[in-house]
C-alpha positions in Angstrom: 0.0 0.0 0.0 1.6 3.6 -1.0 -0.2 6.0 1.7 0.9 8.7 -0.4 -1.8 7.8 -2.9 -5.6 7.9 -1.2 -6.8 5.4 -3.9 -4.3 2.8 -2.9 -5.2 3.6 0.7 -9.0 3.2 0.5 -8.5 -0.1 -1.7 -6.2 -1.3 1.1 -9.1 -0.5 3.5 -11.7 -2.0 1.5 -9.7 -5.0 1.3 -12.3 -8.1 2.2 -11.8 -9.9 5.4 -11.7 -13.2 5.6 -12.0 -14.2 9.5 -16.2 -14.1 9.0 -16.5 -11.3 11.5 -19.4 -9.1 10.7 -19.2 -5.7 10.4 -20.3 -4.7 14.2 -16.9 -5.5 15.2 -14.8 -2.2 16.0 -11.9 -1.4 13.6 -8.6 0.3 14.5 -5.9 1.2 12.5 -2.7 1.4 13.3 -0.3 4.2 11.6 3.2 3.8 11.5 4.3 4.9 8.3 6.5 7.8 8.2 9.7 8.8 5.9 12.5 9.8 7.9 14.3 12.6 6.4 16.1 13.9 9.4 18.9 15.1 7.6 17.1 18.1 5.8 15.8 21.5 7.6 15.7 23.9 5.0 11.9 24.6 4.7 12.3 24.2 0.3 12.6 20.5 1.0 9.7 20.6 3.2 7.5 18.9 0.7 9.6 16.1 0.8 9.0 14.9 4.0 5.2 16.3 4.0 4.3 13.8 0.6 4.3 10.6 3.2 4.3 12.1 6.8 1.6 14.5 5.8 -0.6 13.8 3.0 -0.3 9.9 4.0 -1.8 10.4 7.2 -4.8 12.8 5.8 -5.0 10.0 3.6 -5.3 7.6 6.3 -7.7 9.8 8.4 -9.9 9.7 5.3 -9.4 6.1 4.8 -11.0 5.8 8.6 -13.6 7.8 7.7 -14.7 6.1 4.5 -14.9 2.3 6.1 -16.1 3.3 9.4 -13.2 2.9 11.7 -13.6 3.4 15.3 -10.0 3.9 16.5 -7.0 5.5 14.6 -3.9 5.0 17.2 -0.8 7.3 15.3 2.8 7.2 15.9 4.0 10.4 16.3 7.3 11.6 17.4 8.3 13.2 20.7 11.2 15.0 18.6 8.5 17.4 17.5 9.1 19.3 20.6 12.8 19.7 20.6 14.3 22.8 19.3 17.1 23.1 17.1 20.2 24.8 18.3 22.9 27.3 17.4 26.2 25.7 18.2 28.7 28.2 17.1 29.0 30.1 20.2 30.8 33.1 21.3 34.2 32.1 23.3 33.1 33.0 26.9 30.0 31.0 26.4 30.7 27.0 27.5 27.4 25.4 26.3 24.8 26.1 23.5 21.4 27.7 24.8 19.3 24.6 24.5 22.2 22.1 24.9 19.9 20.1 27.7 16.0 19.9 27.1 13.5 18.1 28.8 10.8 17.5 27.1 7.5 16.5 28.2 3.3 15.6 26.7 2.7 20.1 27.7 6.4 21.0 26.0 5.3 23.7 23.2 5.9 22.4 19.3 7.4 25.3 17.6 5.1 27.7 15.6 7.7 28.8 13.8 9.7 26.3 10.8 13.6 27.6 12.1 13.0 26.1 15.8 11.8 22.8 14.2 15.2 20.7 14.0 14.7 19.1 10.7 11.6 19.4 8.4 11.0 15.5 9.7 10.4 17.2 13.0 7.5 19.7 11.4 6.3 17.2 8.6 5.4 14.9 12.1 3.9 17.9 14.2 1.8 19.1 11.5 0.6 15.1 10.8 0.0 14.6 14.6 -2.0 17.8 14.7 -4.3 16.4 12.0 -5.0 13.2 13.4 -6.1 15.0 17.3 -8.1 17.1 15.1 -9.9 14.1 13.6 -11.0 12.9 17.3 -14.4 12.3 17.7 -15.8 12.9 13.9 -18.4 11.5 12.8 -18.2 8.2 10.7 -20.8 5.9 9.4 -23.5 4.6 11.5 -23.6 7.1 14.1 -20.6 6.7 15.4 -17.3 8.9 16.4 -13.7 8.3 15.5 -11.8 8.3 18.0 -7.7 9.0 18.0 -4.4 9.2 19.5 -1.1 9.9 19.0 2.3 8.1 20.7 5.7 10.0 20.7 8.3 7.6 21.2 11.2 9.3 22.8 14.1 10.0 20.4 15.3 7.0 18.3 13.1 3.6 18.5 15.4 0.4 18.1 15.2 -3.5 17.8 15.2 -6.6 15.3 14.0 -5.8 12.8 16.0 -2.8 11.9 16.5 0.4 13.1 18.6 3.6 11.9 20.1 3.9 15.4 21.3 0.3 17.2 20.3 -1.9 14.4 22.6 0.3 12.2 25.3 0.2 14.7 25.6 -3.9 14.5 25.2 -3.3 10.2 28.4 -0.6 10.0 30.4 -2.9 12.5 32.7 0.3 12.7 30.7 3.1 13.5 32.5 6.9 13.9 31.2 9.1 17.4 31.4 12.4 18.5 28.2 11.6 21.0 29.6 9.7 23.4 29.2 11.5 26.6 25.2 12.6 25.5 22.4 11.4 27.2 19.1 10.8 26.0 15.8 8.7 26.1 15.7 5.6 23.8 13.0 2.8 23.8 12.4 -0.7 22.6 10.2 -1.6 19.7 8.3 -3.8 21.6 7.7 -1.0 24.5 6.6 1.5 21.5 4.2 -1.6 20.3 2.9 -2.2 24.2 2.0 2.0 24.3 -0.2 1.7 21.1 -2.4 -1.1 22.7 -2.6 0.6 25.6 -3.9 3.4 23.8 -6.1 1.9 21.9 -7.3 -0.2 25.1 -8.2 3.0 27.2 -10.7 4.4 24.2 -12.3 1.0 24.0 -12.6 0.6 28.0 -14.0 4.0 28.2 -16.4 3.1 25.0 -17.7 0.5 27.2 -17.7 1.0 30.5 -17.2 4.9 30.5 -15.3 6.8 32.9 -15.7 4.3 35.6 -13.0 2.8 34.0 -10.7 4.8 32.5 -10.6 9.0 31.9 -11.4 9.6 28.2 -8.0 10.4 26.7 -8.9 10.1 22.8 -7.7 13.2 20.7 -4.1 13.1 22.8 -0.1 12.4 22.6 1.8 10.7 24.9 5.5 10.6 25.6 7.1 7.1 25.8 10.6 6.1 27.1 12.2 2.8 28.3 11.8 2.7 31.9 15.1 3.5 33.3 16.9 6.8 33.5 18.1 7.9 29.6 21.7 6.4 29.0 24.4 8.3 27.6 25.4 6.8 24.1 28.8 5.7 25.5 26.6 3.1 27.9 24.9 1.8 24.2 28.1 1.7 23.0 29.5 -0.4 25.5 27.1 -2.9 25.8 27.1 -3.4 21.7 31.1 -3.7 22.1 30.7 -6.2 25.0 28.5 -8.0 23.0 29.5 -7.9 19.9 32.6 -7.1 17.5 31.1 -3.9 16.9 33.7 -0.9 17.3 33.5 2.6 17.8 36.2 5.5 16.6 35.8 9.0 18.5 35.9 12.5 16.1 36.2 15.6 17.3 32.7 17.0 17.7 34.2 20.8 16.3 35.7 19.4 13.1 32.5 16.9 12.1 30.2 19.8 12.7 32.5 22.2 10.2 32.0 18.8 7.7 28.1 19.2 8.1 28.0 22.3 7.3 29.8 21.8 4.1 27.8 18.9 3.3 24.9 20.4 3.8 26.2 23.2 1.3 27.3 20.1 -1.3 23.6 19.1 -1.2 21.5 21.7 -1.9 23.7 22.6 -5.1 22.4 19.2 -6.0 19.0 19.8 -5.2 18.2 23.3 -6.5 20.8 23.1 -9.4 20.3 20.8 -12.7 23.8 22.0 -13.7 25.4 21.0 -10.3 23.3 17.6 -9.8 24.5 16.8 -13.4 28.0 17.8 -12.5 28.4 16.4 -8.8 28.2 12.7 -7.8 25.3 12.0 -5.5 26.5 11.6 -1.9 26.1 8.4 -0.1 23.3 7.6 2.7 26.5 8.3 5.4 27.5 11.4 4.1 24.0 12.5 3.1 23.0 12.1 6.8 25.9 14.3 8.0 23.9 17.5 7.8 23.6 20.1 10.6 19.8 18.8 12.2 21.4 15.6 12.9 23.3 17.9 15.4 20.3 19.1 16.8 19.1 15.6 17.5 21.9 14.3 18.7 24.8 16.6 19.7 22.2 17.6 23.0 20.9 15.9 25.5 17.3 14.6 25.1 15.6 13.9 28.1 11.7 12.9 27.1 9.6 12.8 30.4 6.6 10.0 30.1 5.3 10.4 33.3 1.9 11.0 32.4 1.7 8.2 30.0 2.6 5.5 33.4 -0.1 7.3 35.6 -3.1 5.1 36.0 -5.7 5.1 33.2 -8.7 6.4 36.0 -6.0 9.4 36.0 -5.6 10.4 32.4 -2.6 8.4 31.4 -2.0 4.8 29.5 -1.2 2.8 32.6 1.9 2.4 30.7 4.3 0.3 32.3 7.0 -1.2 29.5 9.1 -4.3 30.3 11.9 -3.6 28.6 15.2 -1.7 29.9 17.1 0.0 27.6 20.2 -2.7 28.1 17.6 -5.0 28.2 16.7 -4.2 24.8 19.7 -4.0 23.1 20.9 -7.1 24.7 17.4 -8.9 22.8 18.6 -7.1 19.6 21.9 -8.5 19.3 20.2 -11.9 19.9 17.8 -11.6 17.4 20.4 -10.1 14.9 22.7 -13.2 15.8 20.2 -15.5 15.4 19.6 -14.0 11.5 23.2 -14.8 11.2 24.4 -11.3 11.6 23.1 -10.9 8.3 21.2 -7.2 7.6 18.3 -6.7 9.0 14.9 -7.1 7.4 14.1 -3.4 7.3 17.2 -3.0 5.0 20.6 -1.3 7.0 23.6 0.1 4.8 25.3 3.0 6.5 22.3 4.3 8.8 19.6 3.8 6.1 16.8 2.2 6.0 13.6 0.9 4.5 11.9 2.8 7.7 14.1 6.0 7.2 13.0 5.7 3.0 9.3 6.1 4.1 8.2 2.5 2.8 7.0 1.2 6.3 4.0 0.2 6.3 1.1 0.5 9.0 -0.9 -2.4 9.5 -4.9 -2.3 10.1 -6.6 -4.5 12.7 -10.6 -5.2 12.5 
């Protein structure tokens, strides 16, 4: 299914059944789709990003609409609230202005394009805004659709495939300048857990009202793995331990000067037929090397889910996830041996991936 295209959405939704379920069963849908173009910020490009993150989910929203759907469950991105940053300082000043941020589900999205840092960042924001809009319209038979929206914190990883650990075990040699940064991560299988929690607390309160559970539909949530966030060097570590995965420190000054450059190198190729005639196309590694990869990862992201793990009767998910961030990786490198160290299924060369691409699919459940 190409979200990007509402027919091939609303075939895909009007796909037959076969279980013999009638048609009082409640639907939900499940969106996961997203392209990941983190590496771009210049507002130009915006369309770019907006032709899956965007249009796809109106086309999904409308898809809801058109078969009836009770529950449309989103996966947002709780990078939608963190700023971007201005790293060249003046030489009395020892840190950037937003070089620590905690975010949390009341943190402000930017209004303005420049604080977003990348255009995957306001693609996402603009997408989850649509979707909480869409809570509680009307669809056939009388009924209300109701939504939600998940932020997992930062980077999600796990089998199979990820841009962030997954790519790690892929490269085998991997180049740092993050290693002292601290940020949120979380599991696949924690993200997975949020989204049937979600879409448990609109059914309970569908049924047995608030008795049960506070009605939450039309919100976002912040999701973590349960410990403290982990500085990369811990990830790092336990990869190394684990694995013959290495790691090779840069200097954080000189790879940022690179970005910059990079970033210049691209846009000639992007705006200019004679100069994306003349110059070679970059490769995924060097592509992603742009300045709002700094602003992702050059800070530290601290994503505060506290709301999401307060009991449902209190407005959150009751979200409790198994999963440790060590924990985690520890599963992934057993899955990944178990494959035979071989790439992952969402396709891994050099930090890209089938996810990062925008070909993810999200899957429907009636």
């Amino acid at each position: 299914m190409d979200i990007s295209d509402s027919n091939s959405v609303l075939d895909a939704f009007k796909a037959p059944w076969n279980d013999g379920r009638g048609d009082d069963v409640p639907i939900t849908v499940f969106h996961s789709a997203a392209n990941i173009r983190f590496w771009e910020r210049v507002k130009a490009l915006l369309h770019l990003s907006n032709f899956v993150n965007v249009r796809g989910t109106q086309n999904i929203i409308d898809g809801c609409h058109n078969i009836g759907a009770d529950i449309l469950i989103y996966t947002s991105s709780a990078s939608i609230t963190t700023r971007s940053n201005q790293f060249w300082m003046l030489p009395w000043k020892k840190f950037p202005e937003r070089f620590i941020q905690i975010l949390d589900d009341d943190t402000p999205i930017p209004t303005e394009h420049e604080l977003f840092f990348s255009n995957y960042a306001a693609s996402k924001a603009y997408a989850e805004r649509l979707v909480r809009e869409a809570d509680k319209s009307p669809i056939p038979r009388g009924r209300l659709l109701r939504t939600g929206c998940i932020r997992p914190g930062n980077g999600i990883y796990g089998p199979g495939g990820d841009i962030l650990a997954g790519a790690y075990l892929v490269r085998k040699i991997n180049h740092t300048w993050v290693r002292n940064i601290v940020q949120s991560f979380v599991y696949v299988e924690n993200c997975a857990l949020a989204h049937l929690l979600y879409e448990q607390r609109i059914l309970e309160f569908a049924q047995y009202g608030s008795s049960a559970t506070a009605d939450i539909s039309g919100q976002a949530f912040n999701i973590t793995d349960p410990n403290p966030p982990v500085a990369f060097g811990d990830v790092y570590t336990t990869l190394t331990t684990l694995t013959e995965t290495k790691f090779i420190d840069l200097p954080p000054v000189l790879m940022l000067s690179i970005a910059y450059l990079i970033e210049k190198y691209y846009l000639a190729r992007m705006f200019s037929p004679f100069w994306s005639y003349i110059l070679p196309k970059p490769n995924s590694d060097l592509a992603f090397l742009q300045p709002s990869l700094f602003n992702l990862i050059q800070v530290h992201l601290i994503f505060d889910d506290s709301r999401a793990r307060k009991a449902p009767k209190e407005g959150g998910l009751g979200y409790d996830p198994p999963w440790t961030t060590m924990e985690g990786l520890c599963k992934l490198v057993i899955e990944w041996q178990k494959e035979g160290k071989r790439e992952e299924e969402r396709y891994v060369m050099g930090g890209q991936s089938s996810f990062a691409a925008g070909v993810e699919t999200g899957w429907v459940q009636k």
